[in-house]
Each structure stands twice: as structure tokens, then as C-alpha cells.
C-alpha positions as CSV (number, residue, x, y, z in Angstrom):
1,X,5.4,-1.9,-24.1
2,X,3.8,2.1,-23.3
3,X,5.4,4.2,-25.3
4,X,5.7,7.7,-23.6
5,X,3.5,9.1,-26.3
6,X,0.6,6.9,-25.8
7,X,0.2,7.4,-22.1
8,X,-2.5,9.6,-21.0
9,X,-2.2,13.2,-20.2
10,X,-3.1,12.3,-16.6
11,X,-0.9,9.7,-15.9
12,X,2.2,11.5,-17.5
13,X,1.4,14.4,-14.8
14,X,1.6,11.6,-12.2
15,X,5.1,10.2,-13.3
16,X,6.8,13.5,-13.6
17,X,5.6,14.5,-10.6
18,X,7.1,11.3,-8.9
19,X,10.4,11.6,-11.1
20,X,10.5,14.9,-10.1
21,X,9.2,15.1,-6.9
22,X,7.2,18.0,-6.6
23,X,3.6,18.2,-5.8
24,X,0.8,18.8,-9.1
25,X,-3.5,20.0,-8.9
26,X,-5.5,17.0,-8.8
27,X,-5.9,15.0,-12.0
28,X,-9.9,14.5,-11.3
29,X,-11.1,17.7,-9.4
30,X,-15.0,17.3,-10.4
31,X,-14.7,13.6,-8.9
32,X,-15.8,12.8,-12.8
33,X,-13.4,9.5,-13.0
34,X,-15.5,6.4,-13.2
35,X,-13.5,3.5,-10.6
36,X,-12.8,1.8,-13.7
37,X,-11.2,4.6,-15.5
38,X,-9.1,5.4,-12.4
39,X,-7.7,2.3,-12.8
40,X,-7.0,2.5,-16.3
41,X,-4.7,5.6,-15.8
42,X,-3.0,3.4,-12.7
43,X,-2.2,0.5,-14.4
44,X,-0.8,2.9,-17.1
45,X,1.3,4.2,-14.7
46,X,2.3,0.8,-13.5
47,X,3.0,-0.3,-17.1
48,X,5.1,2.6,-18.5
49,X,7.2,1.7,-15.2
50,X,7.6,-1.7,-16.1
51,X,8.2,-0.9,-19.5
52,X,11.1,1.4,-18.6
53,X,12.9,-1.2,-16.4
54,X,10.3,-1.9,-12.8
55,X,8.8,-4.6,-11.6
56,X,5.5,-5.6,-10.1
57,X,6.8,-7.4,-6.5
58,X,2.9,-7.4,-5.0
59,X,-0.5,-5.5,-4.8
60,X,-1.9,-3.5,-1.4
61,X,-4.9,-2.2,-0.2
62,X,-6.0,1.0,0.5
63,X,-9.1,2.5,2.6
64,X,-9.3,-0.8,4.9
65,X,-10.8,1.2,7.8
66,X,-14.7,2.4,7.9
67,X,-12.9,5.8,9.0
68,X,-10.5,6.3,6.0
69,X,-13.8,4.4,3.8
70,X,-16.1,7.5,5.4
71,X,-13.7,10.3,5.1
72,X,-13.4,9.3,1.4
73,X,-17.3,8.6,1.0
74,X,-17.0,5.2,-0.2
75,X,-17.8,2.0,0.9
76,X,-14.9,-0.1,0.0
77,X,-11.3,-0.6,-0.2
78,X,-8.7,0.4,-3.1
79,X,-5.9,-1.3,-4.5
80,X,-2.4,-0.6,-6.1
81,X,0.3,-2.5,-7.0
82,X,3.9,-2.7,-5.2
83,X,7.3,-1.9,-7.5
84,X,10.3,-3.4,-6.8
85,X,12.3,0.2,-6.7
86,X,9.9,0.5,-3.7
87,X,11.2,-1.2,-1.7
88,X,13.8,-0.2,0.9
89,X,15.7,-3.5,2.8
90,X,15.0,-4.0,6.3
91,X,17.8,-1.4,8.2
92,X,18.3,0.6,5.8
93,X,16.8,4.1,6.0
94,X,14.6,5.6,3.6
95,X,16.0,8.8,1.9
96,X,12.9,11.8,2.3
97,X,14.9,13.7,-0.5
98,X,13.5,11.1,-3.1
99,X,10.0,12.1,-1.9
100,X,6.9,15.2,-1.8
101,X,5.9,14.9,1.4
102,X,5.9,11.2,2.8
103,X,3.8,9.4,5.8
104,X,4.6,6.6,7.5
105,X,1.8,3.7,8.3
106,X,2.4,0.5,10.5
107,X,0.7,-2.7,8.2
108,X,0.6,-6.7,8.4
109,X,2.1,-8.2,5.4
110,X,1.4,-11.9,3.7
111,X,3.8,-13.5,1.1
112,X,2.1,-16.2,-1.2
113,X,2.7,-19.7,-2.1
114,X,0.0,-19.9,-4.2
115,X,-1.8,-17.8,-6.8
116,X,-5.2,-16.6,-5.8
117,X,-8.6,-16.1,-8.8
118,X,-11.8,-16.1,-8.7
119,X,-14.7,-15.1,-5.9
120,X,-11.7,-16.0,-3.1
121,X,-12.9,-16.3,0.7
122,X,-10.8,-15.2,3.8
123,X,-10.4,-19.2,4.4
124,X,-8.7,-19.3,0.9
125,X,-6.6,-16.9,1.2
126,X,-5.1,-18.1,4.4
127,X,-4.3,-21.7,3.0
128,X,-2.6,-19.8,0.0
129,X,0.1,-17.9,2.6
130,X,3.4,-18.6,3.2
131,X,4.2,-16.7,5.8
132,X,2.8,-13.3,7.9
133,X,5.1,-9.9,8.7
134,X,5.0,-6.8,9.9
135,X,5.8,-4.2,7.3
136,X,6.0,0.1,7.4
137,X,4.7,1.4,4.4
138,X,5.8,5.2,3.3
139,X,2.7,6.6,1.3
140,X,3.3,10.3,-0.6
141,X,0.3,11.5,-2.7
142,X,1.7,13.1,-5.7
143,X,-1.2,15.4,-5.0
144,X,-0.9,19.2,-4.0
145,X,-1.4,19.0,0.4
146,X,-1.6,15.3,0.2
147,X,-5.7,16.4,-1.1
148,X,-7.5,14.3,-3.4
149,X,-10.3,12.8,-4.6
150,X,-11.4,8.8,-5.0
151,X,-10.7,9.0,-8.5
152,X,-7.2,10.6,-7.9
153,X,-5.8,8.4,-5.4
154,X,-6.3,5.2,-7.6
155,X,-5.1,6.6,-10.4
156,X,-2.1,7.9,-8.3
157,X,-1.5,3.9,-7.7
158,X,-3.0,4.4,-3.8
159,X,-0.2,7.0,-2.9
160,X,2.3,3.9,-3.1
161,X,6.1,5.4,-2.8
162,X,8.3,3.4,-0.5
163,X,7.6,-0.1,2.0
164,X,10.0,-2.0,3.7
165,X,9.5,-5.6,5.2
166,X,10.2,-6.6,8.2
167,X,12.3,-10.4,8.7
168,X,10.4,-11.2,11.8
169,X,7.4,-13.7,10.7
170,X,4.7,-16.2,11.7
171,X,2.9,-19.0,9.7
172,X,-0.6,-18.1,8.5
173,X,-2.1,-20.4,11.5
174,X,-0.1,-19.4,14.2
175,X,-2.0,-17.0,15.7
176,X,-5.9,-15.4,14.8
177,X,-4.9,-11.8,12.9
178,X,-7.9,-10.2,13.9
179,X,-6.3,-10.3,17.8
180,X,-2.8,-9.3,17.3
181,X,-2.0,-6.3,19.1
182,X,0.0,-3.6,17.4
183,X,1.5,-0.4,18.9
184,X,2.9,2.3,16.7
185,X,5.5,4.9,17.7
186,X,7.8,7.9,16.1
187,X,10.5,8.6,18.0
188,X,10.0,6.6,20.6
189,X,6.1,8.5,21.5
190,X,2.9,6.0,20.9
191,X,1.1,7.4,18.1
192,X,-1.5,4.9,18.0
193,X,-2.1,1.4,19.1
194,X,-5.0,-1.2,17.6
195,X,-5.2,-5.2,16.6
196,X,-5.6,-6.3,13.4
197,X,-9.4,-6.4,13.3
198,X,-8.6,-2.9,12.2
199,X,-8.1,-3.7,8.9
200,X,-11.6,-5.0,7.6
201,X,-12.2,-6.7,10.5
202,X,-9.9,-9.1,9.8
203,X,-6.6,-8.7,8.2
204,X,-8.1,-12.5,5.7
205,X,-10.8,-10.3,4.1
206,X,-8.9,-7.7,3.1
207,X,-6.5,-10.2,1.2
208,X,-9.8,-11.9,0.0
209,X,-11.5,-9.0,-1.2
210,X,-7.9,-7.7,-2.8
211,X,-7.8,-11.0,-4.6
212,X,-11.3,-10.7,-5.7
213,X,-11.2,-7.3,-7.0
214,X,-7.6,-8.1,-8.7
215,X,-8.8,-10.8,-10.6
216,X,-11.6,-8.7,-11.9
217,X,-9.7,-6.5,-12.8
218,X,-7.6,-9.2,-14.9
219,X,-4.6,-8.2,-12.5
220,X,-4.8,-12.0,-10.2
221,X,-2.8,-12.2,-7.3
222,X,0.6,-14.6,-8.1
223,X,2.2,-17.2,-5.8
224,X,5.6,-15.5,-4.9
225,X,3.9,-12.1,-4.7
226,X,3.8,-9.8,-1.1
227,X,0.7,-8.3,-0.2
228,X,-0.2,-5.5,2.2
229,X,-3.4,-5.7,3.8
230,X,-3.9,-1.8,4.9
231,X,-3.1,0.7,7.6
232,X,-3.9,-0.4,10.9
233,X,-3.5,3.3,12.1
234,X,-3.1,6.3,10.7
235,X,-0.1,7.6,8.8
236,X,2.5,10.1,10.7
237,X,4.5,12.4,8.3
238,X,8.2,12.3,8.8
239,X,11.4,14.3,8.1
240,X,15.0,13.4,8.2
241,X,16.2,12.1,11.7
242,X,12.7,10.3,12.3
243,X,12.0,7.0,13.4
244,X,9.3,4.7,13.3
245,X,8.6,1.5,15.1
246,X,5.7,-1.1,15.1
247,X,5.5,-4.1,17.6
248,X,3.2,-6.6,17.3
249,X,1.9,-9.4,19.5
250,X,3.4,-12.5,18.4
251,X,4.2,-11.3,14.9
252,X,7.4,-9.6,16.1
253,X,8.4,-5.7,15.4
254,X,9.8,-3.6,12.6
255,X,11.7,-0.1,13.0
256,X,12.5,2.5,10.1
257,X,14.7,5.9,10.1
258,X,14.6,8.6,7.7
259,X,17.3,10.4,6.2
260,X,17.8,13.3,4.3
């Protein structure tokens, strides 16, 4: 167990500003944070909340595009880990007063039947799914004007605040990922629309490589555990009264409102 007095300076700005939902100066403003280090002070984070009563549900990815990847300067993705308090149930709406200043992004989601270590390939991964979804995540940078460094955002465990499921789902070998066509709306306007070659070129590497870089990280993905694979579009922020909506080809559509 993490004791409140061992956790690092850093991370203890990140919870309070969570708990308390207000918006703090960036933790690593000279971009001085090695990628290791920043995911020291996350899985601090992650710990204290498990400690204090949370649980780990999954792990996501974070910077799956080549634009988000340039934008940030780096040349790969990021990952964080899901908590159960996370996540909302399908139809139920997701309360912005619990939150700084959320976004909403459309995702494809995996649930695993089998664990997943070592160098993992996109084949791998596929054999170890149960079952494919659509799933809206909320992201909400603790981070003053949603600005912030590499360093920063893993540390802030990837911006990770709310994510809800959808029921609809499809076996792993029901359709090819990279083709499924997505269209993403708020209020009923098209903000976006994309397939899921999107995410990595194929929504398989981006579970392989998050399996990969978990397992390195002594963190290995768990049979049982959900998975988000990364934006396919870019996040819209939203207020009370708000809806989102993705539809997918074949992998069936998920809608969230916002409430105060």
C-alpha cells in the first residue's frame, strides 16, 4: 500500500487536482521527465488509488494517430491504465460537474480471454480477444488549458477520467478492424468520420504494441481486462445537455449524454 506521505510531490498535485477538480501548472514544464520516470509518477497515481479503495478494470493507449504522435513530437503511443470508478454504464449520462474541462473521443474496444507478455504480434493479440465494441471515452487533462507536455500527460495517467462501453459487439474475426467505418457526431452534427486503420494502422497493433510496452513495464495485460485501442478522431469538448454518438460498420453504435 502508498501511503499519502510517500507519494511524490507531483503525483499528489495530480490527485488533488482530480479530487478536487480544478485545473494545476504542468508538473514537467522544461519537458525534463525521462518516459520512464513519467511512468513512475502514473503508476503512483494508479497505486495510491488502488490503495485507497480502486481498481485497475484495463489499460488504453494514447497518441495512436501520426497527427496526435507529431503534434506531441514523438514517435509512438502512450499508455494508462483504466479504473473501475471510471467507468460510467451504458445509458447512463456522465455528470461534467465531477470533471475540469472534459472531451469526448469515439474508440474501438477489446475484452480479453487470455493474458498477453512478452514481444506480442497483432496476430496474437487477436487470438487472445473475446469480443470487439465500440466504446466513448471522456479524457480531462488535469492540466491548466488542457496544455501539456509528453512527460505530463503520462504522468497524468493519459488524461484518463471517464469511458463507457457500449453492449453492441463482434468476435475478433468477424470483420478486418482496419476497414470498419466509423462516423462521429455531437448533437446530432458529424464531427468527424474515419475506419479503424486510424488507430496505428490497424486497431491489432495498437493492442500489440500496448501489450508489449505493458509487459515491459512489468504491468502485462490480464485475461478478463478491457482495452482501448485509441482515438479514431479527435476529441469534442462537452457541457451539460450534450450528446455524443459513434456508429460503426458492423461493430454497431454507442451514444452518451452529459449532465450537469
Amino acid at each position: 500500500m502508498i501511503a499519502g506521505q510517500d507519494l511524490d510531490a507531483r503525483v499528489r498535485i495530480l490527485l488533488d487536482a482530480a479530487d478536487q477538480r480544478r485545473e494545476v501548472e504542468r508538473i514537467d514544464p522544461d519537458g525534463a521527465l525521462t518516459e520512464n520516470e513519467a511512468y513512475a509518477l502514473q503508476f503512483q497515481y494508479v497505486d495510491y488509488r488502488v490503495a485507497n479503495g480502486d481498481r485497475v478494470v484495463g489499460l488504453k493507449t494514447g497518441l495512436t494517430s501520426k497527427a496526435k504522435q507529431q503534434t506531441m513530437g514523438v514517435l509512438q503511443p502512450i499508455l494508462g491504465h483504466v479504473l473501475a470508478s471510471s467507468v460510467v454504464p451504458e445509458g447512463e449520462p456522465v455528470h461534467c460537474g465531477e470533471l475540469i474541462h472534459p472531451r469526448a473521443e469515439p474508440e474501438i474496444a477489446f475484452v480479453l480471454e487470455h493474458g498477453l507478455e512478452g514481444p506480442v504480434t497483432a496476430a496474437q493479440a487477436c487470438r487472445a480477444t473475446a469480443l470487439v465494441f465500440p466504446a466513448i471515452e471522456i479524457i480531462d487533462s488535469r492540466f491548466l488549458n488542457f496544455r501539456f507536455g509528453f512527460g505530463d500527460v503520462i504522468a497524468d495517467n493519459t488524461s484518463a477520467a471517464r469511458v463507457i462501453f457500449g453492449s453492441a459487439s463482434i468476435r475478433p474475426t468477424d470483420a478486418d478492424l482496419r476497414l470498419l467505418g466509423m462516423v462521429y457526431s455531437k448533437n446530432g452534427e458529424v464531427q468527424s468520420t474515419a475506419a479503424g486503420a486510424a488507430v496505428l494502422g490497424n486497431p491489432w497493433e495498437a493492442l500489440a504494441w500496448l501489450a508489449r510496452r505493458a509487459w515491459e513495464l512489468g504491468r502485462p495485460l490480464q485475461a478478463g481486462q478491457m482495452v482501448l485501442a485509441g482515438a479514431l478522431a479527435d476529441a469534442v469538448f462537452v457541457n451539460p445537455g450534450d450528446n455524443v454518438r459513434v456508429e460503426f460498420d458492423r461493430l454497431g453504435s454507442l451514444s452518451v449524454t452529459f449532465a450537469e
